[in-house]
DRENLODO-953423 format. One record per residue: x, y, z of N, C-alpha, C in turn. Coordinates in steps of 0.02 Angstrom, whole numbers, plus 32768, in hexadecimal, padded with zeros to 4 digits. Layout:
XYZXYZXYZ/...
end
This chain:
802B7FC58000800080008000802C803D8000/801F806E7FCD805E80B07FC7804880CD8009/809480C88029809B8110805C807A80DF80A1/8077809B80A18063806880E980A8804380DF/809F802C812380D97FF0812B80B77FAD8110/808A7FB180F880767F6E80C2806C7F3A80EB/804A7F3A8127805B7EFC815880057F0C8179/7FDA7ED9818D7F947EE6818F7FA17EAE81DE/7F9B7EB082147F957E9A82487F487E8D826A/7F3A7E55827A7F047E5182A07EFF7E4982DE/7ED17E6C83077EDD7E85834C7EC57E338387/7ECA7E3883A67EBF7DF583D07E647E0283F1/7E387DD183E27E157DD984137E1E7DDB8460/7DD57E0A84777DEE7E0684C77DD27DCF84E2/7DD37DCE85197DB67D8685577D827DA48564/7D387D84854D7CFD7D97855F7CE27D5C8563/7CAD7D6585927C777D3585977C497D3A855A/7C287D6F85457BFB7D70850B7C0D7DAC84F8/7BEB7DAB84C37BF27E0D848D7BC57E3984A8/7B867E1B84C37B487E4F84D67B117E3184C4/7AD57E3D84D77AA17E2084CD7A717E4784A7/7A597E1784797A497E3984377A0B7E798449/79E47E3E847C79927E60848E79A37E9F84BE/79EB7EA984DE79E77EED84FD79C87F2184E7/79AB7F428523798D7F9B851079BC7FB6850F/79B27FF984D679D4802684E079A880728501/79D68076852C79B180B6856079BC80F68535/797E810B85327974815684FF795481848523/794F817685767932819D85B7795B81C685C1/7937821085DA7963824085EF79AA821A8615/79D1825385F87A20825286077A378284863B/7A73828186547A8182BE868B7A8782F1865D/7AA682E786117AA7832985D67A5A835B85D7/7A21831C85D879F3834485C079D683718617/79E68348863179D08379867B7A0183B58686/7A3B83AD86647A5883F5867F7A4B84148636/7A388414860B7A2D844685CC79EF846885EC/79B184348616796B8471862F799B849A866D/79B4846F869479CC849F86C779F884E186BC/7A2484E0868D7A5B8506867A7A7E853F86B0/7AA8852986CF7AC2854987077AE2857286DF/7B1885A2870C7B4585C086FE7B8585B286D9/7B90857386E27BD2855486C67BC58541867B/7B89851F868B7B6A850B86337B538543861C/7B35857E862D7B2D859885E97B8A85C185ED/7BA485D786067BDC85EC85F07BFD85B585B4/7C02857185CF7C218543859D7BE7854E8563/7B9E854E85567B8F854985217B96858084EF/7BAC85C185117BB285FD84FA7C0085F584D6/7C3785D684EB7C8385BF84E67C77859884A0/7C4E856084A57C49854A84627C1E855C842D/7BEA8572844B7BD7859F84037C0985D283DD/7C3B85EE84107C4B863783E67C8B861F83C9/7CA585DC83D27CD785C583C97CDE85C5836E/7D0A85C6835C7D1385DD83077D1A859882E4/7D19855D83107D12851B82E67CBA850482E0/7CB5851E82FD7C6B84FC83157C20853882ED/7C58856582DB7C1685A282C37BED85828292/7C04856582677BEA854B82187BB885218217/7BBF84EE825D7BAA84C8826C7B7084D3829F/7B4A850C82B77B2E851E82F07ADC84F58300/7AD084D082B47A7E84B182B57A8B846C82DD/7AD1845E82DA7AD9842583057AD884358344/7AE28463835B7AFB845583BA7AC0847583E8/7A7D846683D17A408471841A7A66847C8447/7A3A849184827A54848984C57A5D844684E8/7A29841884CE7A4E83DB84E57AA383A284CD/7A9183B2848B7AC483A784787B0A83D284A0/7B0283FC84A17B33842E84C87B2F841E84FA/7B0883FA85197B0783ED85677B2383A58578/7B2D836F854D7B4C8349854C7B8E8342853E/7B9A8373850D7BDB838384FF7C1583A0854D/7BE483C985847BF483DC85B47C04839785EB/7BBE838385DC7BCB834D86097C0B831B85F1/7C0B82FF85CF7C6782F085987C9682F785C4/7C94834C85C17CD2836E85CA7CDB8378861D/7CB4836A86527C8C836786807CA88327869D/7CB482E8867D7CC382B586867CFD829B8679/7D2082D0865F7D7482AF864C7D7C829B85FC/7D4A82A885D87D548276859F7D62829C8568/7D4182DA85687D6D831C85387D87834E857B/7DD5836485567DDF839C856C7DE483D78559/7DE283CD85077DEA840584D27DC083FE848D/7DB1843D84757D8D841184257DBC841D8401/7DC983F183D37DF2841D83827DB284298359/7DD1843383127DBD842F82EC7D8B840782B6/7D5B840D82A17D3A83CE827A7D568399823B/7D50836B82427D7C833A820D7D56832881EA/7D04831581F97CDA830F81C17C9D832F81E0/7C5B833C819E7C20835281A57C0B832A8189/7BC9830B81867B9882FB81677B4B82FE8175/7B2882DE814F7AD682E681667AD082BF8191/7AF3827881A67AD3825E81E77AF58284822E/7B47829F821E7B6382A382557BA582CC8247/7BAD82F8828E7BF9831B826F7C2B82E982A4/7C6A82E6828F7C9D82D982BC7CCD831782BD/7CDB831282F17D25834283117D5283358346/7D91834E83297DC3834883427DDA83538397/7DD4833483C77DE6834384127E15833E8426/7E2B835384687E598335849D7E2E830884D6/7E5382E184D57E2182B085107E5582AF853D/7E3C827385727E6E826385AC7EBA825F85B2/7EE1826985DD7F37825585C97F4D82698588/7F3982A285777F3A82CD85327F44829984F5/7F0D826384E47EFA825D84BF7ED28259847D/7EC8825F84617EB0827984247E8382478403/7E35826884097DF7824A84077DCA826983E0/7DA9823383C27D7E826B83907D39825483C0/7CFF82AB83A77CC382AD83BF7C9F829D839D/7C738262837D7C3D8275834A7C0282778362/7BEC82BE83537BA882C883777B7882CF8322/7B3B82AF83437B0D828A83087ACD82B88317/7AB082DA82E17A8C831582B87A5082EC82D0/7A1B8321831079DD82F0831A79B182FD82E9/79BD835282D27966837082947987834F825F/79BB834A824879C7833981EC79CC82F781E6/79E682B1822179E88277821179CA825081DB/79DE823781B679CA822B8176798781E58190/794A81F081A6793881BC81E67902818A81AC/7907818E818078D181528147792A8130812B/795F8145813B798A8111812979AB80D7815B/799C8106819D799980E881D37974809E81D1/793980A581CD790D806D81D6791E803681C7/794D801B819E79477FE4816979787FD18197/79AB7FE281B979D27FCE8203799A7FC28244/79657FF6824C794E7FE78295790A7FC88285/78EB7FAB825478B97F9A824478BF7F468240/78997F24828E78BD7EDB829D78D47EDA82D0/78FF7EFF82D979247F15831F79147F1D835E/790E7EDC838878EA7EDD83BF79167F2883EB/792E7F3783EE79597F718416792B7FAA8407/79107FAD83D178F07FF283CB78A27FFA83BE/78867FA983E778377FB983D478257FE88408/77E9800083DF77E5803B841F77F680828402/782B808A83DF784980D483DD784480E4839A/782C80C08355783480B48326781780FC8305/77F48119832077CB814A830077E381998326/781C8197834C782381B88379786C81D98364/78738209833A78B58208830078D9821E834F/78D38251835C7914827083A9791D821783DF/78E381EC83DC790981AF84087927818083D7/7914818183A5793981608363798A81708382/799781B4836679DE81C3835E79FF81BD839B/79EA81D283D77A0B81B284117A1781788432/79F5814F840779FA80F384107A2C80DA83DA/7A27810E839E7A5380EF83607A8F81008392/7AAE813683AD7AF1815183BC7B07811883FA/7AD5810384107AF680D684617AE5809A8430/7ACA8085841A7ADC806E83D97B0B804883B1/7B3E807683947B87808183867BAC807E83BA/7BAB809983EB7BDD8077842A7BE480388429/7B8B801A84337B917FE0844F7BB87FA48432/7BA27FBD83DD7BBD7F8483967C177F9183A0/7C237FD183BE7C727FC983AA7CA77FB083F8/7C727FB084347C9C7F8984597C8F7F418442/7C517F25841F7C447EDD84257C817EC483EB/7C827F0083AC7CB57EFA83827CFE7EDF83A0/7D187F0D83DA7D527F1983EC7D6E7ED88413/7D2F7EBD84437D3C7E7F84777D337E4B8436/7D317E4683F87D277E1083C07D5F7E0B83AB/7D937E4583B37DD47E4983937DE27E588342/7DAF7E9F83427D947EBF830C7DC67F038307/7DE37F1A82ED7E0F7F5282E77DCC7F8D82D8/7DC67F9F830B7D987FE883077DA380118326/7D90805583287DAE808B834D7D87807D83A0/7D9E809683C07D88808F841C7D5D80938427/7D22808784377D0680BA846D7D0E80C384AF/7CE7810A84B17D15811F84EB7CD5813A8534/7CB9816184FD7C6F819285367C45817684FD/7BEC818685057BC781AA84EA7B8881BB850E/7B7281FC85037B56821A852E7B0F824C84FB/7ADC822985067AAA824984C27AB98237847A/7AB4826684677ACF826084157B0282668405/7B408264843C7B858263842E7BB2823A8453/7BDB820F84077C0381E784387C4D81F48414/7C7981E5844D7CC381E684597CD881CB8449/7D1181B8841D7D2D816D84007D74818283F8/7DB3816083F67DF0815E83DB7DE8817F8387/7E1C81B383847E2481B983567E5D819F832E/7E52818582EC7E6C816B82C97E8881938297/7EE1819B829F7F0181D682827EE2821F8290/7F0C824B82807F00829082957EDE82B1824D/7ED182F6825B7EA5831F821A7EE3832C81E3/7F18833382067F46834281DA7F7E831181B7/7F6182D881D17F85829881BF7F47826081C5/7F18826D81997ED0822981A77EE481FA8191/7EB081D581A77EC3819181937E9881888155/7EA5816C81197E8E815280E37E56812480DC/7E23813380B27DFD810480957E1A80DE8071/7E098098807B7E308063804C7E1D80617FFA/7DF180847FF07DD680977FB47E1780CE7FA0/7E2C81017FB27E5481357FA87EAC811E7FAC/7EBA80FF7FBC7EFA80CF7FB87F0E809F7F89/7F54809C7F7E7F6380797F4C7F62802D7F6F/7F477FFD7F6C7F4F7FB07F807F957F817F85/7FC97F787F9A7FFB7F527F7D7FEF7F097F84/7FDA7EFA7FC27FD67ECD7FD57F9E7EAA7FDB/7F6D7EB77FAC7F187E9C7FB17F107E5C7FD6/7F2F7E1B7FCB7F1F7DFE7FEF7F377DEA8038/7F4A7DFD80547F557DF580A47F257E4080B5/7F257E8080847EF37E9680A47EA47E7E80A6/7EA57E4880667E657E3B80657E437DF880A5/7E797DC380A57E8A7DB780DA7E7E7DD88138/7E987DF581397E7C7E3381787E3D7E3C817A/7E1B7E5181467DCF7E72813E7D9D7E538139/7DB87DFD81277D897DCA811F7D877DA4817B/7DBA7DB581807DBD7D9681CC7DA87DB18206/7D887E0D81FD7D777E3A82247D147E20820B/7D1E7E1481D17CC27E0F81BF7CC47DD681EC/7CE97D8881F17CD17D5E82097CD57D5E825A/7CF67D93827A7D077D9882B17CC07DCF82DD/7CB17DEF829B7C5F7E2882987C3C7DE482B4/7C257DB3828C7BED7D7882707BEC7D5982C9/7C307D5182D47C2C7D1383037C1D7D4C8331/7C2F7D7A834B7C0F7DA4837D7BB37DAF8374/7BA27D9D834B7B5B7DB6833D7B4D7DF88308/7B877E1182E17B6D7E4B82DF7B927E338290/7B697E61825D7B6E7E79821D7B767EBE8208/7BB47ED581E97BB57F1481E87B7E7F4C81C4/7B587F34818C7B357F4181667B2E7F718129/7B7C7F9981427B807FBB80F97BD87FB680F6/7BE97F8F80E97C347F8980F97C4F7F7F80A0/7C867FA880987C977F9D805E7CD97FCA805E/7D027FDF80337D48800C802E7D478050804E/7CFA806080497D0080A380707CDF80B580B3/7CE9806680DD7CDA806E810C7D11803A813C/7D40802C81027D84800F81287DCF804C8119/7DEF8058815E7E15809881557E61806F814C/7E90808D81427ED4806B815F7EF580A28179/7F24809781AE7F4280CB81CA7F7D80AB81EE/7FBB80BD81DC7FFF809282177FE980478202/7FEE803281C97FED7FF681B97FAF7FCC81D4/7F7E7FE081E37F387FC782107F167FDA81CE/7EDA7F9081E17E9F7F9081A87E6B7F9E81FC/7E347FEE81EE7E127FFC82277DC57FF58209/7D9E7FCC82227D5B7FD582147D2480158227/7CFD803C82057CEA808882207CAA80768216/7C7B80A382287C2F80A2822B7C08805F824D/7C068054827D7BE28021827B7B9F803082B2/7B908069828F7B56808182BA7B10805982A2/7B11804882617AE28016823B7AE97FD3824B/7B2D7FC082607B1E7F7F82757AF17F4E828C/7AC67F2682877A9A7EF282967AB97EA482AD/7A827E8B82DC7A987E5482E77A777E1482D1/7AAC7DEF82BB7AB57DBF82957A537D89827C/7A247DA582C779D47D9B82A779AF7DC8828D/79CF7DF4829A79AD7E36827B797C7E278244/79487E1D8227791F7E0181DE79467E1E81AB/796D7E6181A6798F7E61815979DC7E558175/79F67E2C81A17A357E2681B97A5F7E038164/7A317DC8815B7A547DAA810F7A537DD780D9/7A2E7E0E80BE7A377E2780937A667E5980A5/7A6C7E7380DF7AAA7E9F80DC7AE77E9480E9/7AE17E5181087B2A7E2180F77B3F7E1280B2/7B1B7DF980837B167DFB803E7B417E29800F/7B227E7380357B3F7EB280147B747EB08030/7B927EB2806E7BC27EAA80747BFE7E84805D/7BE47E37805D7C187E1280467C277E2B7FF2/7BEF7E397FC57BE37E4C7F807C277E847F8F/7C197EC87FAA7C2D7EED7FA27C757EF27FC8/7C987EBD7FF27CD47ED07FF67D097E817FC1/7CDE7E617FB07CE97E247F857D087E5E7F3A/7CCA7E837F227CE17EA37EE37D1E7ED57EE9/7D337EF57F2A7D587F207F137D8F7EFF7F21/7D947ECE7F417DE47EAB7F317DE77E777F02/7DC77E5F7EEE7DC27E497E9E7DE97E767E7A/7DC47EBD7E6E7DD37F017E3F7E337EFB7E4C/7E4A7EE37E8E7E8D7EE47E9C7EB77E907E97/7E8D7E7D7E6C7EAC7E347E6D7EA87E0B7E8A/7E7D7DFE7EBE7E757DC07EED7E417D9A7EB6/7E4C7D4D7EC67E297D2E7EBD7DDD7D2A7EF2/7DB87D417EE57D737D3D7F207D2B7D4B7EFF/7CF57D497F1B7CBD7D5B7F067C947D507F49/7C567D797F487C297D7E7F737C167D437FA4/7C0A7D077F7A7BF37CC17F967C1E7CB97FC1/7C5A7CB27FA37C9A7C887FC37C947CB18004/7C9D7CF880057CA17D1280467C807D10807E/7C477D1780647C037CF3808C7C157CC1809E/7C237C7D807C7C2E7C3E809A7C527C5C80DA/7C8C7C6A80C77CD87C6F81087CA47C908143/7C9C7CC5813C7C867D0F816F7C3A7CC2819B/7C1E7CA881677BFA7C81818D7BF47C2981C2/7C3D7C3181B37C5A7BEB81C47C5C7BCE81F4/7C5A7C0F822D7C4D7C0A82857C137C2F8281/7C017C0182CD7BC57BFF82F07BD07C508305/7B917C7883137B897CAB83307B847CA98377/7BA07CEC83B57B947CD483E97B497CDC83F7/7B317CA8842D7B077C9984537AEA7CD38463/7AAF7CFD84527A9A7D62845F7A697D5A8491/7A567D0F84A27A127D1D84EB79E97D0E84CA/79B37D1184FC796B7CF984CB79417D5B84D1/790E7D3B84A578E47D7884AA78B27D8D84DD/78AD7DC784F478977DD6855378457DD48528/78317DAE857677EF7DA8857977BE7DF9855F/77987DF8854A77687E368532777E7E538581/77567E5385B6776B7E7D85EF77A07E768617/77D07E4C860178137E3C860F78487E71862A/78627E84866778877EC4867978CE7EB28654/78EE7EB6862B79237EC4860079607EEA8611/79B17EDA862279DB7F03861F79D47F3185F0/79F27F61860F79F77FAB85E47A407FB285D3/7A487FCE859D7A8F7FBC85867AB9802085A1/7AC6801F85C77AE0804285D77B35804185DA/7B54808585DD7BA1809085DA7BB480648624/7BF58051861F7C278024864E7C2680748680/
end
């Protein structure tokens, strides 16, 4: 790969008892964010006044409500930002930006857009989804279940021995994660890179899908531009769509997946195709996710460690 050390390493799973249980709730009940955005003391509105007038954040001002801003406090409140940088991406579901976190490390924020969420593309992820009956019609509990959400898929990712960025906080519609390379040195879409080594990277990427599968989880839109490389690491990104492995469209978006990371290393010379990958990615058993809670069944709530 031009400008990598050409070397694709796979990370060790951790020692877990299970990945998570599929039928967990996700809690979309007031937060300490949203109780101090009504309360707004002295300290918070000074901080919300600090980041509004701040010159990274101006462009961006339809994103940061007071709650959103009030979580962001609470964050920073908790050790987990100590500084903002700059923004590294925008989009319609979500912006990310550049932080300082704990032991001056360097963390990105992506806080996720509750009025613009793109929420009829949503569905075809939460539609099935025992985690989100109940909220389906409810776009502001939508997006705060999608974001704890994405936490949850990228620690279950991480204890699978899935190369993904950290998580770290999330708090409302914003969560904390390891950032992967800096703004001024990012890390690459594997789409945007020259390939040298296609197969041991393809290798890596087939072994992260089957390592997704056996945890329970399917990435669901996984393809070149949602695998990064950075310091010789193949990193898996987005897996806020992720579904688990019963989900009713779990096979068709495994499908696309295998289809779509099968063709673009083909395009680089591997011998592969969709089926074949499927076979591999499906070869192990999935873990064991619980059974499904009784209709009035009291249910763990999947809350932060």
């Amino acid at each position: 790969m031009s400008g990598e050390r050409g070397e694709y390493e796979l990370v060790d799973p951790e020692e877990a008892e299970s990945f998570g249980d599929e039928w967990e709730e996700i809690d979309v009940t007031d937060t300490e964010a949203d109780r101090i955005a009504r309360k707004r003391d002295r300290e918070f509105t000074e901080f919300r006044k600090r980041i509004k007038d701040a010159d990274q954040f101006k462009v961006e001002q339809s994103v940061f409500d007071d709650a959103t801003l009030a979580a962001l406090y609470k964050l920073v409140q908790d050790g987990h930002v100590e500084a903002f940088g700059g923004p590294i991406s925008t989009g319609k579901e979500a912006n990310v930006y550049e932080a300082l976190g704990a032991d001056d490390r360097d963390v990105a924020v992506k806080i996720y857009r509750i009025n613009s969420s793109n929420f009829r593309q949503m569905r075809d992820y939460l539609e099935g989804d025992p985690r989100f009956e109940g909220i389906a019609s409810d776009k502001k509990a939508v997006v705060l279940a999608w974001t704890r959400k994405e936490y949850a898929n990228l620690k279950r990712a991480r204890k699978a021995g899935v190369r993904v960025p950290e998580p770290i906080a999330v708090e409302r519609n914003v969560l904390v994660m390891e950032l992967v390379g800096l703004v001024e040195d990012r890390a690459r879409r594997l789409a945007e890179v020259q390939v040298n080594n296609p197969e041991t990277a393809y290798g890596v990427v087939r072994e992260y899908m089957r390592r997704l599968y056996a945890a329970g989880l399917i990435h669901g839109d996984l393809s070149e531009y949602n695998l990064i490389i950075h310091d010789g690491e193949l990193v898996v990104i987005d897996l806020g769509q992720a579904v688990t492995v019963h989900h009713p469209n779990a096979g068709e978006f495994l499908d696309r997946d295998c289809r779509n990371v099968a063709n673009f290393f083909s395009r680089q010379g591997v011998d592969t195709d969709g089926d074949r990958l499927r076979e591999y990615v499906t070869a192990v058993e999935p873990e064991p996710q619980g059974e499904p809670p009784e209709p009035d069944g009291a249910d763990p709530v999947d809350r932060e460690e």
